[in-house]
Backbone and ligand atoms as CSV (ligand in chain L), in Angstrom:
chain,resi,resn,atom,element,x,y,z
A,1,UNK,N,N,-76.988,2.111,72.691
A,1,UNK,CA,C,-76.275,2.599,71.506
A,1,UNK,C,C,-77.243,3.204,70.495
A,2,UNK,N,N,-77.123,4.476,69.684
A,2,UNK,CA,C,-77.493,4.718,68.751
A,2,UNK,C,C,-77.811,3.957,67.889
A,3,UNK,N,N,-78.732,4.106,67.026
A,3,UNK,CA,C,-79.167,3.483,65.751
A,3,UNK,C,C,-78.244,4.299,64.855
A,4,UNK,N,N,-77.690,5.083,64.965
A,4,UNK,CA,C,-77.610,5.542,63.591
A,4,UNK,C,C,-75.645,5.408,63.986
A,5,UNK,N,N,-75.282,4.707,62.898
A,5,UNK,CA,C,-73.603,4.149,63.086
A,5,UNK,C,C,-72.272,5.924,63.100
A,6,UNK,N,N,-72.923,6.672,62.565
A,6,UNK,CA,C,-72.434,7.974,62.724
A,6,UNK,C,C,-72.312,8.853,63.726
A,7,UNK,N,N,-71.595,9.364,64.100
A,7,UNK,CA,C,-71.637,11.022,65.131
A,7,UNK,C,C,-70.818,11.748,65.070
A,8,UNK,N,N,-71.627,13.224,64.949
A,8,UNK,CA,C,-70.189,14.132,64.811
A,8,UNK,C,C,-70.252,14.577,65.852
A,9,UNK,N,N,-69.019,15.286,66.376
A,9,UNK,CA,C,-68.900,16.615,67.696
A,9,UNK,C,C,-68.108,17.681,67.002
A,10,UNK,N,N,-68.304,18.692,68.008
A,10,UNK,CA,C,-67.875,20.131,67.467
A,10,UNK,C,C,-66.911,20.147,68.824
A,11,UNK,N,N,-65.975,20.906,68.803
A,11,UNK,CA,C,-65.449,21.322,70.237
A,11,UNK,C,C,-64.733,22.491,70.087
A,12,UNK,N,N,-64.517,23.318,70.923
A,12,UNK,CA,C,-64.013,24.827,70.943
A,12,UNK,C,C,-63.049,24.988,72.503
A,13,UNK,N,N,-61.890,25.914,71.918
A,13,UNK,CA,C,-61.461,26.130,73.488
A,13,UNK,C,C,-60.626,27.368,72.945
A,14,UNK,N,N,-60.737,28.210,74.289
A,14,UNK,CA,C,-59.874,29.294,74.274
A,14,UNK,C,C,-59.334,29.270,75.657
A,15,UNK,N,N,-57.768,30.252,75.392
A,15,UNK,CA,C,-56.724,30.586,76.111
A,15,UNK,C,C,-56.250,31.400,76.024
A,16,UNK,N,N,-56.181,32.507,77.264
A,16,UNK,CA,C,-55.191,33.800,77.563
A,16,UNK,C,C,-53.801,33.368,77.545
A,17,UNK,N,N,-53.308,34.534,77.032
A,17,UNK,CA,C,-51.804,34.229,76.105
A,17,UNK,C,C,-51.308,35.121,77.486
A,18,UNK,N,N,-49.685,34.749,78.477
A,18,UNK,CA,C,-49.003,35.336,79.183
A,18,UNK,C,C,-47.839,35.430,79.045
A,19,UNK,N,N,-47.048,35.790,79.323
A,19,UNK,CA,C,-45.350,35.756,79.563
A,19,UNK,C,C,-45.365,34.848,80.525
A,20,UNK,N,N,-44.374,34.053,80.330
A,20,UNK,CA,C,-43.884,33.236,81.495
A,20,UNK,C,C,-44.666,32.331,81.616
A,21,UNK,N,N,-45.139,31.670,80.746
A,21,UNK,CA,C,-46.286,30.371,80.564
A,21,UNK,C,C,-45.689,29.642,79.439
A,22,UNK,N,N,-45.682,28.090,79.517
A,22,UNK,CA,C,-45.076,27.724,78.564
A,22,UNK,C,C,-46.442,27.225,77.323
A,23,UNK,N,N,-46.134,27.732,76.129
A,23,UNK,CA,C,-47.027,27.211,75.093
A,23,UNK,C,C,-47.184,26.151,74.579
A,24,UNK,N,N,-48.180,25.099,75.156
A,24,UNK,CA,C,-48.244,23.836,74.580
A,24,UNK,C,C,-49.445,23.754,73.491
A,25,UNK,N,N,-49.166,23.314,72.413
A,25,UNK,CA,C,-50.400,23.048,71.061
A,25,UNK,C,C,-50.782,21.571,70.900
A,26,UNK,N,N,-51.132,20.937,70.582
A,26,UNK,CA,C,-52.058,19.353,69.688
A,26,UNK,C,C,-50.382,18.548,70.728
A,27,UNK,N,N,-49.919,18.927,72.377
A,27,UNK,CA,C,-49.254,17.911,72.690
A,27,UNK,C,C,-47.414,18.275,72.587
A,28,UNK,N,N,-47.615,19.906,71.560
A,28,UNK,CA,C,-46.291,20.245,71.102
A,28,UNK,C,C,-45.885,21.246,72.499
A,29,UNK,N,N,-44.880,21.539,73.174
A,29,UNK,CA,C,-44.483,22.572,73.168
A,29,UNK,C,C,-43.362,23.483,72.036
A,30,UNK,N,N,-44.376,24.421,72.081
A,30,UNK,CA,C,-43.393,25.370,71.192
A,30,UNK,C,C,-43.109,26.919,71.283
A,31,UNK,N,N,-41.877,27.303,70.894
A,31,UNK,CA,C,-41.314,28.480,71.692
A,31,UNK,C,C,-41.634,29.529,71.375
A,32,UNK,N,N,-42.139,30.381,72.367
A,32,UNK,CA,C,-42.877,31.427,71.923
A,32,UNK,C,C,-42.310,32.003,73.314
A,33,UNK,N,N,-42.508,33.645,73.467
A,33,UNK,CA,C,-41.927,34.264,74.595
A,33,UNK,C,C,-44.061,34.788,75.404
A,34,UNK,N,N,-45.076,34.065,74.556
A,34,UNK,CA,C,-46.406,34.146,75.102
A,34,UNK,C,C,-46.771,32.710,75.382
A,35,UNK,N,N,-47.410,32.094,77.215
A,35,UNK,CA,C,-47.790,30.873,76.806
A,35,UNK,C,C,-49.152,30.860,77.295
A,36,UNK,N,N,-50.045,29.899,77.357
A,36,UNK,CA,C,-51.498,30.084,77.449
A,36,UNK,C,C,-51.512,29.996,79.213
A,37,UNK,N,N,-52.170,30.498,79.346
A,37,UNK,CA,C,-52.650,30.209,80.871
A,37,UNK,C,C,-54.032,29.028,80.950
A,38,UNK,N,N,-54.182,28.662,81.751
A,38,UNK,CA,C,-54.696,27.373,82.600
A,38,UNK,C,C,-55.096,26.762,83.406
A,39,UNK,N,N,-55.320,25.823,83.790
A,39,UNK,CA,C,-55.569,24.913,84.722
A,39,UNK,C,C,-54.823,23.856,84.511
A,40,UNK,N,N,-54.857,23.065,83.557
A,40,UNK,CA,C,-54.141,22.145,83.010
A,40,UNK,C,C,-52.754,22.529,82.657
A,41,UNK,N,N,-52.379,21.497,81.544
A,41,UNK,CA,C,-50.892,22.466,80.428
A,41,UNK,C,C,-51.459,23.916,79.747
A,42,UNK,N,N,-53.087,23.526,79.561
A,42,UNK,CA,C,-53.369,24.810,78.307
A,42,UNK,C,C,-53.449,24.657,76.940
A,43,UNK,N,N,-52.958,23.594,76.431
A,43,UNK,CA,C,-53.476,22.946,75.437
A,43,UNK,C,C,-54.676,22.932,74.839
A,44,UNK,N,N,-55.037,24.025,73.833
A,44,UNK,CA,C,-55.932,25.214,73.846
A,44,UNK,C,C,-56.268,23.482,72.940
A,45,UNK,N,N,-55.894,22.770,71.820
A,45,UNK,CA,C,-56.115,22.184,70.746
A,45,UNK,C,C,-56.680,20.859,71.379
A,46,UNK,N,N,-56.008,20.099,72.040
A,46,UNK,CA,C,-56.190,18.774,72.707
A,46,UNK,C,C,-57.629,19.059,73.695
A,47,UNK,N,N,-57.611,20.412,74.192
A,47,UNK,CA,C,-58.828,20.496,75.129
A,47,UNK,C,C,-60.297,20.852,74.134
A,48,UNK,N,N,-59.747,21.222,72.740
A,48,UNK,CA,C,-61.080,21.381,71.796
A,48,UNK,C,C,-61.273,19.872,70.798
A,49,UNK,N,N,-60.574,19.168,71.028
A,49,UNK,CA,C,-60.351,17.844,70.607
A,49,UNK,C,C,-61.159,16.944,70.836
A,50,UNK,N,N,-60.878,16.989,72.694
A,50,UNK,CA,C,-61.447,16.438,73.543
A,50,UNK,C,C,-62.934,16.559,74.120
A,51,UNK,N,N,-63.218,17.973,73.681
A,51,UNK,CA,C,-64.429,18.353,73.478
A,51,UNK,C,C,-65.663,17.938,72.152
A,52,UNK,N,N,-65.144,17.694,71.859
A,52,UNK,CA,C,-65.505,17.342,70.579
A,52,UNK,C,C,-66.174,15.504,70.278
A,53,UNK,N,N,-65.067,14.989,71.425
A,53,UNK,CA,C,-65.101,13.829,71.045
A,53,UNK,C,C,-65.985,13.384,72.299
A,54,UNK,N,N,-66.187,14.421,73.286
A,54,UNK,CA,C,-67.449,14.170,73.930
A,54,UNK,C,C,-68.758,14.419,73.761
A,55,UNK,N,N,-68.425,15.127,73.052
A,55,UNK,CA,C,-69.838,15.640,72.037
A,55,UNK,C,C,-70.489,14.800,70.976
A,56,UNK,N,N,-69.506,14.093,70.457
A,56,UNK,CA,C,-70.150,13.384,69.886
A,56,UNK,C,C,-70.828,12.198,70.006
A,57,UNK,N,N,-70.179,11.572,71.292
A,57,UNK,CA,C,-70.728,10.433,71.977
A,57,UNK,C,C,-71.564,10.689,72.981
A,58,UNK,N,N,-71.734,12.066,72.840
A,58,UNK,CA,C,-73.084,12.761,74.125
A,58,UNK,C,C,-72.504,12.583,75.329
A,59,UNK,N,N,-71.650,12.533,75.712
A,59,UNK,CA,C,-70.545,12.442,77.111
A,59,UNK,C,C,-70.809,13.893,78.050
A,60,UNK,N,N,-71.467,14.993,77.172
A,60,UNK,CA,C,-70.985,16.024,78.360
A,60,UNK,C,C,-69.768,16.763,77.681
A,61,UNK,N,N,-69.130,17.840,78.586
A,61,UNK,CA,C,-68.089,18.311,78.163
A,61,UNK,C,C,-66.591,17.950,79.067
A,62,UNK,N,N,-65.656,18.900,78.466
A,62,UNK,CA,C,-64.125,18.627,78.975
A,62,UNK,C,C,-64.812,19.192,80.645
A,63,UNK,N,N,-65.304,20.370,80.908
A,63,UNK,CA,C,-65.366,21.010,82.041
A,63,UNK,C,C,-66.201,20.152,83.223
A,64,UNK,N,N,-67.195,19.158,82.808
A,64,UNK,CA,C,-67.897,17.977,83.778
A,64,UNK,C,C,-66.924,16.825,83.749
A,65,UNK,N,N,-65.908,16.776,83.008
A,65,UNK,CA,C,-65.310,15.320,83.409
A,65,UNK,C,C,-63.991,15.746,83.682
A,66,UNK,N,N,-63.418,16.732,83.890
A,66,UNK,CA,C,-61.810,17.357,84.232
A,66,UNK,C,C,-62.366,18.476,85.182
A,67,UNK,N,N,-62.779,18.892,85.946
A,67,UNK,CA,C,-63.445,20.297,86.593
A,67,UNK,C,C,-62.013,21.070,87.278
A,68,UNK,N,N,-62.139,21.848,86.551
A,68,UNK,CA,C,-60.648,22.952,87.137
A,68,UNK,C,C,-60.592,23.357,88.709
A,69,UNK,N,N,-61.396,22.766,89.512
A,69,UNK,CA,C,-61.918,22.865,90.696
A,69,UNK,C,C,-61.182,22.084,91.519
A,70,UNK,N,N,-60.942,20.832,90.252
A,70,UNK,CA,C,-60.108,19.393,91.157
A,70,UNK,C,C,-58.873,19.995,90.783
A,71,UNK,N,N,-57.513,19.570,91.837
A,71,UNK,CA,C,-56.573,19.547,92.224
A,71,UNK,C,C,-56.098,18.164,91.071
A,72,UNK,N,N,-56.588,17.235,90.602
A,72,UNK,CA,C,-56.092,16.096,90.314
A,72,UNK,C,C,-55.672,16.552,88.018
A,73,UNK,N,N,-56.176,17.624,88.224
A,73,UNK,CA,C,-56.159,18.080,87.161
A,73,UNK,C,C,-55.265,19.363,86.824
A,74,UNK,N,N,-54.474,19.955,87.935
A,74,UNK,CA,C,-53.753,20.938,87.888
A,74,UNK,C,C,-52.543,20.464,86.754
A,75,UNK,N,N,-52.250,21.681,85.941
A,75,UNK,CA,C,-51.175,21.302,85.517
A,75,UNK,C,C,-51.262,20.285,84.619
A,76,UNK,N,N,-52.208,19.374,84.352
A,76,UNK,CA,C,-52.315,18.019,83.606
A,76,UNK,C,C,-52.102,18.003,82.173
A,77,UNK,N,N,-51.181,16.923,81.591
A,77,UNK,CA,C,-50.589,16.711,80.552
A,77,UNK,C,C,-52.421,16.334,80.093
A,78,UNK,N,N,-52.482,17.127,79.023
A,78,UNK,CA,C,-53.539,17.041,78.446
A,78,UNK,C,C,-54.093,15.728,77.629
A,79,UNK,N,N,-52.713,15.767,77.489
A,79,UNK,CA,C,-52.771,14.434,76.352
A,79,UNK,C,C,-53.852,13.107,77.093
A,80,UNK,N,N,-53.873,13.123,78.470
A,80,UNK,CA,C,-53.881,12.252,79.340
A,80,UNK,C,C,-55.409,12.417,79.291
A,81,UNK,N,N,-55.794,13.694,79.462
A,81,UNK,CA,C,-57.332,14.160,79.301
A,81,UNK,C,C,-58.051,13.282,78.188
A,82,UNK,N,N,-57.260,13.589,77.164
A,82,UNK,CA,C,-57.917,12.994,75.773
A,82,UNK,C,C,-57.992,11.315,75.386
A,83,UNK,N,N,-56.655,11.002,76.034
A,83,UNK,CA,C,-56.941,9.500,75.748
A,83,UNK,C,C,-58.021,8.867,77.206
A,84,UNK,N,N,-57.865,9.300,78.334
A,84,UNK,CA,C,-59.173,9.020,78.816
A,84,UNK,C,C,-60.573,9.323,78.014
A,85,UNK,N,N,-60.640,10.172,77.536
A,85,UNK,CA,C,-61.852,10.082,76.565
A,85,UNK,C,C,-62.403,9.158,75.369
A,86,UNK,N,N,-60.782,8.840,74.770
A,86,UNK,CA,C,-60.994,7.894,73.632
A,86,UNK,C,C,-60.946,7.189,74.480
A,87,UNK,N,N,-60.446,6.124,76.009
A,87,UNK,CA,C,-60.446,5.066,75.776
A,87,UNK,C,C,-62.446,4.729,76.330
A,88,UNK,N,N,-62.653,5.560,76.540
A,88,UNK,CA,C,-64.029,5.773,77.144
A,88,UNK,C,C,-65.411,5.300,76.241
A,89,UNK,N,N,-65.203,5.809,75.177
A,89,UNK,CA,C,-65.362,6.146,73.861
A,89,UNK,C,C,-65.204,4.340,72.964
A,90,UNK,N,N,-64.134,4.408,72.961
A,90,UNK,CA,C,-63.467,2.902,72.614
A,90,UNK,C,C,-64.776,1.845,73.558
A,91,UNK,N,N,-64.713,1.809,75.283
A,91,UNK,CA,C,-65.502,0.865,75.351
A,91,UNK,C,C,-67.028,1.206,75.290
A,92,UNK,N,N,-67.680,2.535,74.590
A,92,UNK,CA,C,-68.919,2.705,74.126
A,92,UNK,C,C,-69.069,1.917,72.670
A,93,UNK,N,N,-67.751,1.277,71.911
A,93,UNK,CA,C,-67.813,0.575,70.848
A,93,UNK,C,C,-68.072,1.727,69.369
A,94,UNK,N,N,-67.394,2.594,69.840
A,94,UNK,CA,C,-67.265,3.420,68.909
A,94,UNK,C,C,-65.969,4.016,68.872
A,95,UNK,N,N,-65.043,4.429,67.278
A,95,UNK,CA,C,-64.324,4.861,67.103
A,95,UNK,C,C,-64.016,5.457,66.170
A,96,UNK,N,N,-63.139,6.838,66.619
A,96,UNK,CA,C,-62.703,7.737,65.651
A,96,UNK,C,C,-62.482,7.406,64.475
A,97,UNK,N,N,-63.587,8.184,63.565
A,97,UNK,CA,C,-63.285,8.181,61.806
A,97,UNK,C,C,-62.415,9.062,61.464
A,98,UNK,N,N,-62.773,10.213,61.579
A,98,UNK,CA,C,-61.854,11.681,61.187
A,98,UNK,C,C,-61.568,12.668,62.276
A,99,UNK,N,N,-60.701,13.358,62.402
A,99,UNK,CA,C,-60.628,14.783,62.822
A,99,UNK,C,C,-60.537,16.033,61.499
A,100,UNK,N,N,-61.001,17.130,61.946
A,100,UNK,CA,C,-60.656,18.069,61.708
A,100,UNK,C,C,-60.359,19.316,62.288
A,101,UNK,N,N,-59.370,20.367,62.508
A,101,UNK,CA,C,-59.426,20.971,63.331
A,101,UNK,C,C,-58.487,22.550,63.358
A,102,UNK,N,N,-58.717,23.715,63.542
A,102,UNK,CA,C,-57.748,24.870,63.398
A,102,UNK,C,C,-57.858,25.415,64.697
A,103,UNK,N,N,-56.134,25.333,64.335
A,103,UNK,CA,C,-56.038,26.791,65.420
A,103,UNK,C,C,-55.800,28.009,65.112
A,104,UNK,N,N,-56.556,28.814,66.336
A,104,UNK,CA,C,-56.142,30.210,65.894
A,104,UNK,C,C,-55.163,30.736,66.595
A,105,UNK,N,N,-54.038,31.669,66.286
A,105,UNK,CA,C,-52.956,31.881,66.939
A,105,UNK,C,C,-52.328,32.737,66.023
A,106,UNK,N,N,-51.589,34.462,66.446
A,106,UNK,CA,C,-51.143,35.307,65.916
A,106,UNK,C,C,-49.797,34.865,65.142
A,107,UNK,N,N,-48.984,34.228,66.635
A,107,UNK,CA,C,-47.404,33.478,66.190
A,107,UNK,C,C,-47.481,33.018,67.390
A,108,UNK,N,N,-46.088,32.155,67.359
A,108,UNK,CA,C,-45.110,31.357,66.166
A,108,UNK,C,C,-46.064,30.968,65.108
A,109,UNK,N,N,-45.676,30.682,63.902
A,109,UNK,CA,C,-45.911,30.090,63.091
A,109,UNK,C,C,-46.096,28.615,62.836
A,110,UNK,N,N,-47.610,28.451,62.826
A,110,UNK,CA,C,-47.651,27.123,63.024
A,110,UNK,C,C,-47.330,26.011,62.088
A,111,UNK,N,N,-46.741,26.164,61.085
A,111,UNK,CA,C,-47.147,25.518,59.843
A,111,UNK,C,C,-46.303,24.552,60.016
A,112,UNK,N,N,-45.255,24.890,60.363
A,112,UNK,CA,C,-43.804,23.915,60.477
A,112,UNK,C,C,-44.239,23.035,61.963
A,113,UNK,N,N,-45.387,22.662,62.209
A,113,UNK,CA,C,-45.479,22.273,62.855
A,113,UNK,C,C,-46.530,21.172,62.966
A,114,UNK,N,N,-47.554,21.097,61.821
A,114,UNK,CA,C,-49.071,20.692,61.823
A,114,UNK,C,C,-48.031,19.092,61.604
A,115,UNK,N,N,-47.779,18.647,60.755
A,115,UNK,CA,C,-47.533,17.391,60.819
A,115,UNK,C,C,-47.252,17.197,61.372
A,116,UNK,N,N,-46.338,17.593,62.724
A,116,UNK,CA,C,-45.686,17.034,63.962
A,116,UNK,C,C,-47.640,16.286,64.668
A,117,UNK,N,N,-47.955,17.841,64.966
A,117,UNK,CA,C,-49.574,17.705,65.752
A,117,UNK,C,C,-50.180,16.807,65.485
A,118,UNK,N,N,-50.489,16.297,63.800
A,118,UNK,CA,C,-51.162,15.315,62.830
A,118,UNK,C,C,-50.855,14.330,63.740
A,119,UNK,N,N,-49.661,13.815,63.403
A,119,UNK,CA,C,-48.935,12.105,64.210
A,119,UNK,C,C,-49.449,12.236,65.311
A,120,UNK,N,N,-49.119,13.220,66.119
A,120,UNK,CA,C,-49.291,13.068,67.707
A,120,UNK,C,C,-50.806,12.988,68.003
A,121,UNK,N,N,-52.157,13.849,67.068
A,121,UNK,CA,C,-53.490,13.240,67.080
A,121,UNK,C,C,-53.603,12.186,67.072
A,122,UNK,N,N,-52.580,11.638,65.581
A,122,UNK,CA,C,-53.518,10.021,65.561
A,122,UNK,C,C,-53.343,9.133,66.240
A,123,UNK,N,N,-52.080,9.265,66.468
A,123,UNK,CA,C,-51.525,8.299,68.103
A,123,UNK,C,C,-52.348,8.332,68.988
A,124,UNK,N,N,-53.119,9.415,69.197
A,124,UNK,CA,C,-54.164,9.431,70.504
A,124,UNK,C,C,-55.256,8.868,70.148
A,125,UNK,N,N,-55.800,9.176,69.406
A,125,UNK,CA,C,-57.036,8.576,68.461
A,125,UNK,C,C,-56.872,7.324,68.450
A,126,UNK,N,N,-55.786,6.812,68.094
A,126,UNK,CA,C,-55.729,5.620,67.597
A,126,UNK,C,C,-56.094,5.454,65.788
A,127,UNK,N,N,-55.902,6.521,65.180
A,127,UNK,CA,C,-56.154,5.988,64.063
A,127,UNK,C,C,-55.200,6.723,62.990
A,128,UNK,N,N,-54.942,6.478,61.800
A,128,UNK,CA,C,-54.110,6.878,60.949
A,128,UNK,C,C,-53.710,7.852,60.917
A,129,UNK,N,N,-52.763,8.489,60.599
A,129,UNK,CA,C,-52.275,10.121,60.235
A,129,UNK,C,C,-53.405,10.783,59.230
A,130,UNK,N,N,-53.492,9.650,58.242
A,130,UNK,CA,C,-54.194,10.529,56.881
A,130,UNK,C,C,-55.417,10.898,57.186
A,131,UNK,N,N,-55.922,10.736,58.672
A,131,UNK,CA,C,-57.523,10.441,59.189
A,131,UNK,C,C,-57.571,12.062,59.549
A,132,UNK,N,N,-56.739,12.642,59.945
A,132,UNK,CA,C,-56.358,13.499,60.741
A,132,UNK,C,C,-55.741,15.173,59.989
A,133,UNK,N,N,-56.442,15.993,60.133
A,133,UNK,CA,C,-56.292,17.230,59.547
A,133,UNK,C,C,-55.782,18.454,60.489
A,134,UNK,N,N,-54.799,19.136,60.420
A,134,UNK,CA,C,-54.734,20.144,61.464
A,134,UNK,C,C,-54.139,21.694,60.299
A,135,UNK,N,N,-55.549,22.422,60.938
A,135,UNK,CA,C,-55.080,23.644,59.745
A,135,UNK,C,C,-54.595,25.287,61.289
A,136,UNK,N,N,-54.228,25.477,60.042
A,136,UNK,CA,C,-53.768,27.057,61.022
A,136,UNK,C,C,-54.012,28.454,60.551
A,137,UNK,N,N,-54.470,29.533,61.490
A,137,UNK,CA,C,-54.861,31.045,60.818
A,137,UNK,C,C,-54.674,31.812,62.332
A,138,UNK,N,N,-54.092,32.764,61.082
A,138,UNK,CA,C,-53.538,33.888,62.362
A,138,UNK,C,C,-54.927,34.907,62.464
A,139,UNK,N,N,-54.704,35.763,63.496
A,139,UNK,CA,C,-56.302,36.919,63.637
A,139,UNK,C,C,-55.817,38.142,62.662
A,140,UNK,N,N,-54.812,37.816,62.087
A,140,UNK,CA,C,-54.935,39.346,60.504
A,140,UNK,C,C,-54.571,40.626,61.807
A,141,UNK,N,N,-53.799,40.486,62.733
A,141,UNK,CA,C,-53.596,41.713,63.359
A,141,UNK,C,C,-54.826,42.407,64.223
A,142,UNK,N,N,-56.191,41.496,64.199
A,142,UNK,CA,C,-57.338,42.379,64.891
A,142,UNK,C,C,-57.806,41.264,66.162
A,143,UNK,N,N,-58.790,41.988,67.116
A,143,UNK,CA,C,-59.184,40.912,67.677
A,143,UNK,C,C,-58.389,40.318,68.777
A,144,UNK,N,N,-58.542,39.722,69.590
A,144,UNK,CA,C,-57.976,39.070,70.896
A,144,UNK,C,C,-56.871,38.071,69.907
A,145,UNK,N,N,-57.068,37.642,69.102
A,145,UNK,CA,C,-56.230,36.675,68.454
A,145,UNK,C,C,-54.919,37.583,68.460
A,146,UNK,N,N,-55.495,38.372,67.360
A,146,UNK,CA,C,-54.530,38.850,66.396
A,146,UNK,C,C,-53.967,40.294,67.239
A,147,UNK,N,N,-53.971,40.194,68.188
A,147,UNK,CA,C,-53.430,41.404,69.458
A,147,UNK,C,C,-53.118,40.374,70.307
A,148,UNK,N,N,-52.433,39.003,70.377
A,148,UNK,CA,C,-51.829,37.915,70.930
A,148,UNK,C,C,-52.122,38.070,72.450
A,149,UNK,N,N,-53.684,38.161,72.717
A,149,UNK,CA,C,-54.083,38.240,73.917
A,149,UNK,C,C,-54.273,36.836,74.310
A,150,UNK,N,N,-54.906,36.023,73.066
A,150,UNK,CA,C,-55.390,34.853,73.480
A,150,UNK,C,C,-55.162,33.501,71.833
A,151,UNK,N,N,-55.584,32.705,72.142
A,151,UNK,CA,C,-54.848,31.436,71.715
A,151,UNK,C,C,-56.377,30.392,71.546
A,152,UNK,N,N,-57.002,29.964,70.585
A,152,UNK,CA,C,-58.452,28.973,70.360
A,152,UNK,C,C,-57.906,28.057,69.393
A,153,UNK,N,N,-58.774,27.466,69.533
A,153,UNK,CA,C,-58.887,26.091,68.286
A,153,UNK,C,C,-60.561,25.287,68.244
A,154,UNK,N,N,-60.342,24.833,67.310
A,154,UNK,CA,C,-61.944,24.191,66.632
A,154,UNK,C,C,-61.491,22.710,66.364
A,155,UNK,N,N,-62.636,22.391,66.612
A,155,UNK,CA,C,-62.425,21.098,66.114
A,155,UNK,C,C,-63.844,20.218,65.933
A,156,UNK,N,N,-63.758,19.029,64.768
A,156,UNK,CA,C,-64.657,18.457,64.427
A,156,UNK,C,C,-64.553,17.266,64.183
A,157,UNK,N,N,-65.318,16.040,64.931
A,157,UNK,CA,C,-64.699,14.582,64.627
A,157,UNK,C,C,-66.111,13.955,64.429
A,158,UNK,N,N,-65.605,12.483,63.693
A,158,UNK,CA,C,-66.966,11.976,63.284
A,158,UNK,C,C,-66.382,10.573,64.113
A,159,UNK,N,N,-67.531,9.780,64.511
A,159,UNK,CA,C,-66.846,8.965,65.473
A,159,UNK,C,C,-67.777,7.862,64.734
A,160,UNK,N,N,-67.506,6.735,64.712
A,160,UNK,CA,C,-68.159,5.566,63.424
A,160,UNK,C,C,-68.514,4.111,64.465
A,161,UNK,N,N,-69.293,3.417,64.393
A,161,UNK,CA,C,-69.869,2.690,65.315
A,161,UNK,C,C,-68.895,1.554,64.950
A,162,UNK,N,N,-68.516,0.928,66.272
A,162,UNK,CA,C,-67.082,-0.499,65.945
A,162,UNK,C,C,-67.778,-1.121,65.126
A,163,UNK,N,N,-69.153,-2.010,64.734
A,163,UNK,CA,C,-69.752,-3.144,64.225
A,163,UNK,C,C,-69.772,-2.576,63.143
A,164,UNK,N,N,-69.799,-1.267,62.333
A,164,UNK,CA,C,-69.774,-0.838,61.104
A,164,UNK,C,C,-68.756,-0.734,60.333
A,165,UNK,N,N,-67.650,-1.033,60.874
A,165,UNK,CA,C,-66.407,-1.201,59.797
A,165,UNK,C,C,-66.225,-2.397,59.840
L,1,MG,MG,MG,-58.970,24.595,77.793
């Protein structure tokens, strides 16, 4: 274990936007006539989440512990990705302090939606709603974003050593 009771991770993920793909966000599906393409659901947010939260515990990334290569991962409810990570995480004796995290995405409009995402983070996390931040920005019309080619999110978590709270 670290000496030092803190860690942050960064995590990033992008997704090609298709017809005839269904759009799943932070666990939501939501209706859009563009959905991300994949390996998994596509869960552009949960897979930069999850990245993140391997990063910070020095784990490696989503792509060494899910490899789009395996069959056992096709299609996979993402959600499933991520709480294998926290519970991973959990018996390294460390646990989620904060998230923070945006997505980028032309439309639907995400806004009417972040508190849904919020709950459904912290449920995974395991830790409070108020712990948990989910912001949203469209690409301003330019760019792979904002020409609804493609679909990213960011994310940033600080993960706090169990014996320190
Ligand atoms: Mg991904």
């Amino acid at each position: 274990m670290s000496e030092i009771p803190f860690r942050v991770g960064l995590g990033h993920d992008t997704h090609r936007l298709e017809s005839g793909r269904r759009l799943i966000v932070g666990g939501m599906e939501l209706e859009s006539d563009l959905g991300a393409v994949g390996h998994s659901d596509g869960d552009v947010l949960l897979h930069a989440v999850t990245d993140a939260l391997l990063g910070a515990a020095g784990l490696g990334d989503i792509g060494g512990w899910f490899p789009d290569t395996d069959n056992e991962w096709k299609d996979a409810d993402s959600s499933k990705l991520l709480a294998t990570v926290v519970a991973e995480i959990h018996q390294r004796e460390w646990k989620v302090g904060n998230l923070d995290c945006t997505i980028f995405l032309e439309r639907p409009k995400l806004a009417p939606h972040k508190a849904n995402m919020e709950s459904k983070l912290a449920k995974l996390l395991q830790i409070d709603d108020a712990n948990v931040n989910v912001k949203a920005k469209t690409g301003e019309n330019v760019g792979p974003i904002g020409r609804r080619e493609s679909i990213a999110a960011e994310a940033i978590v600080l993960l706090v050593q169990e014996s320190n709270s």
